[in-house]
C-alpha positions in Angstrom: 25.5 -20.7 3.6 24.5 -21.3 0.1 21.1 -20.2 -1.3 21.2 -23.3 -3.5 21.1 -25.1 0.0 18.3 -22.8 1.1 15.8 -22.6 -1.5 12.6 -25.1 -2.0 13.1 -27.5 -5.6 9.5 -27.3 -7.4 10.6 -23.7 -8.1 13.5 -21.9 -10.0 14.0 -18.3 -9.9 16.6 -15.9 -11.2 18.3 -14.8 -8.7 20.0 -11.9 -9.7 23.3 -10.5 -6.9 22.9 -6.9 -8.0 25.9 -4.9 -8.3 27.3 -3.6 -4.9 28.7 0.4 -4.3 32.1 -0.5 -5.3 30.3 -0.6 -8.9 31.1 -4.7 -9.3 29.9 -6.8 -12.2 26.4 -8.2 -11.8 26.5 -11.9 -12.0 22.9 -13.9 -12.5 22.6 -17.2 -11.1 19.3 -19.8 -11.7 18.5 -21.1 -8.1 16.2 -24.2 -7.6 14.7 -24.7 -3.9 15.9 -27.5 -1.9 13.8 -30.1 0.3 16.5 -31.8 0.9 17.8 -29.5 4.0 14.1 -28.8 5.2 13.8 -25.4 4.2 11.1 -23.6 2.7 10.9 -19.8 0.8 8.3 -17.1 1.6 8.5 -13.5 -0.4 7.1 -10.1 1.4 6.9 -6.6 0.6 6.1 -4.3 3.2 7.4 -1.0 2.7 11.5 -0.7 3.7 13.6 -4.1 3.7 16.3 -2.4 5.7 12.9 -3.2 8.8 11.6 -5.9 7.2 14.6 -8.1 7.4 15.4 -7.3 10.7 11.1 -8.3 11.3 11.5 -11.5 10.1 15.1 -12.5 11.1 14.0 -12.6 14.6 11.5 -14.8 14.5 12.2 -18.7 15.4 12.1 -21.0 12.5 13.2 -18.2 10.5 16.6 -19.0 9.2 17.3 -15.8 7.2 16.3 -13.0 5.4 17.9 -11.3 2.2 16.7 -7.9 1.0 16.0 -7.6 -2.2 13.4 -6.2 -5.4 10.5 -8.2 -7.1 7.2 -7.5 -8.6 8.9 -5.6 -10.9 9.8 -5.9 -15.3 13.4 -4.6 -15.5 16.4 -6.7 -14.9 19.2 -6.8 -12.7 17.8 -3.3 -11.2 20.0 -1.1 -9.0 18.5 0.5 -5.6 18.9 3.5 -7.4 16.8 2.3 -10.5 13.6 0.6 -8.3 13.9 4.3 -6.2 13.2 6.4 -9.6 10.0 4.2 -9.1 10.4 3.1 -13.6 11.1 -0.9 -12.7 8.1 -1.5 -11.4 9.6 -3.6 -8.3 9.0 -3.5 -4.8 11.6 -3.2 -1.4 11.2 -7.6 -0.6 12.5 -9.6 1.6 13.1 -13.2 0.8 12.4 -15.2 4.4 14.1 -18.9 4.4 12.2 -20.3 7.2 11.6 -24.1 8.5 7.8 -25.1 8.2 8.5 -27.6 11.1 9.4 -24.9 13.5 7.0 -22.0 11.9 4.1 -22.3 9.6 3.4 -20.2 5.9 0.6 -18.8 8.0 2.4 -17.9 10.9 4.7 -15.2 8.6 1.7 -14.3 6.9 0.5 -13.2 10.3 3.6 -11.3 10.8 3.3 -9.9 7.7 -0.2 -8.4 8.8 0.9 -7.3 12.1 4.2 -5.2 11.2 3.1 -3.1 8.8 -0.3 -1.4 7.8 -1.5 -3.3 4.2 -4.4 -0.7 3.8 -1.9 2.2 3.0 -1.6 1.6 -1.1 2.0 2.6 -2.3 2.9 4.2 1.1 4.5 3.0 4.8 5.5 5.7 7.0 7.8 8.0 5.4 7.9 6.0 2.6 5.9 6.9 -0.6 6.0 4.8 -4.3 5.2 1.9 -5.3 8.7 0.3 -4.4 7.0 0.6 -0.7 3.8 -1.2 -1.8 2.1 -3.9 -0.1 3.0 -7.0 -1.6 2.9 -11.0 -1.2 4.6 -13.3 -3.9 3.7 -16.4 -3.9 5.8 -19.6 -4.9 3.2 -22.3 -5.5 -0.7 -22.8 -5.3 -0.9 -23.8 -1.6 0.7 -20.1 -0.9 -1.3 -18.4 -3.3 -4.5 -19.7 -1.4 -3.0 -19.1 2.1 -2.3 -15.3 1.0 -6.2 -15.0 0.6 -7.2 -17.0 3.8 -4.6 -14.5 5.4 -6.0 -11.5 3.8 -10.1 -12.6 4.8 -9.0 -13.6 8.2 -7.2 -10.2 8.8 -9.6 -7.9 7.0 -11.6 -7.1 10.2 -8.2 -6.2 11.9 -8.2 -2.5 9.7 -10.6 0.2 9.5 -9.4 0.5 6.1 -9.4 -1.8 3.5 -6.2 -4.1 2.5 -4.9 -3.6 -0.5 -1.8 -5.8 -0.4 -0.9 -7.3 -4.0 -0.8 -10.9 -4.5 1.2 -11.8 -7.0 3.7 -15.1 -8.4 7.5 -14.8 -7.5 8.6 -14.6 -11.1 11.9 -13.1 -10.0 13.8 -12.0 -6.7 16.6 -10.2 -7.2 19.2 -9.6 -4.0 19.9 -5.7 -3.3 23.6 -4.3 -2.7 25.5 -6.1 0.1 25.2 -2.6 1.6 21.2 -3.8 2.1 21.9 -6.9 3.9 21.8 -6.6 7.8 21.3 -3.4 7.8 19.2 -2.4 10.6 22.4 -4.5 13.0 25.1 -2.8 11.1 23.7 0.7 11.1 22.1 1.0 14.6 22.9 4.7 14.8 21.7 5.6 11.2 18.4 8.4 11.9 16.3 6.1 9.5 17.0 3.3 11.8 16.6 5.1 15.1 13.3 7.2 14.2 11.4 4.6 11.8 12.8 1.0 11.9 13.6 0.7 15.7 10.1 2.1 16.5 8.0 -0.7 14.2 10.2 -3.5 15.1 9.4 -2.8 19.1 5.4 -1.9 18.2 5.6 -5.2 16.4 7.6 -6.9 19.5 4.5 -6.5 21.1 2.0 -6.9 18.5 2.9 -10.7 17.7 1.6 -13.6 18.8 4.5 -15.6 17.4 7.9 -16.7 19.3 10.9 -14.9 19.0 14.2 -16.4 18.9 15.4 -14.7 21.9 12.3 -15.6 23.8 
């Protein structure tokens, strides 16, 4: 499906496909959000998308998620690039969701319940700033639900949140070898010993309905 069918239209945002392991041309592409189609754009940052996507995919009203960097200052960055922790960008997954079927606030509370937000620069195994917490925000009303979201779960954590809040400036989409990659590699250790695990813990964590429910 096209992502100029997908995203919402008071926004434009380079959209940058980054170059895949074949070593392919990056192309750039300026995408504006469509109401037309009913759909709506949240950005998250949680530590690895390879989890994250496979998080928020399964959630009903959630149309799709496409792994990708933001937050950061270089352009068109490889995986290899935002990993030498120099771009300033952070692992983000870009959730097209229907606000009829599932509300801002409802995959802000996901947000909150997969991952732990008081950890700065670290989930896991993972350590850098590339697995920061992070929320980007497309417009006013999300910038404001981020902090409502961040009050309401601050008595959740011993520890104190220190998820960034930030404007989507810029998302630009990881190597097709990102995409789906928690299906298409069930076997892969990463998957097995860290994704698997926080998906189920946040199976039965969330409050929210699942698409296979």
């Amino acid at each position: 499906m096209s992502l100029i069918k997908l995203l919402p239209v008071t926004l434009l945002l380079s959209v940058i496909l980054a170059c895949n392991s074949s070593g392919q041309q990056k192309g750039t592409a300026a995408v504006k959000i469509d109401t037309v189609n009913k759909k709506a754009v949240a950005a998250f940052a949680e530590g690895c998308f390879w989890c994250s996507e496979h998080i928020f995919e399964e959630l009903a009203g959630v149309d799709s998620a496409v792994s990708g960097y933001a937050g950061g200052h270089t352009k068109n960055p490889t995986y290899e690039e935002v990993c030498s922790e120099k771009t300033g960008h952070a692992e983000t997954v870009l959730v097209y969701y229907n606000p009829k079927v599932i509300s801002y606030s409802q995959l802000l509370d996901a947000f909150f319940t997969s991952h732990d937000p008081t950890t700065l620069n670290k989930q896991g195994p993972d350590e850098g700033s590339s697995y920061r917490s992070a929320i980007f925000y497309t417009n006013a009303e999300q910038q404001k639900a981020a902090a409502e979201a961040i009050k309401k779960w601050t008595p959740a954590f011993k520890n104190l949140i220190v998820t960034e809040v930030a404007p989507l400036k810029a998302f630009y989409r990881a190597e097709e070898y990102h995409q789906n990659y928690a299906n298409e590699n069930p076997y892969n250790s990463y998957i097995q010993n860290v994704s698997r695990p926080r998906f189920e813990s946040f199976k039965r964590e969330c409050k929210l309905k699942f698409k296979k429910d």
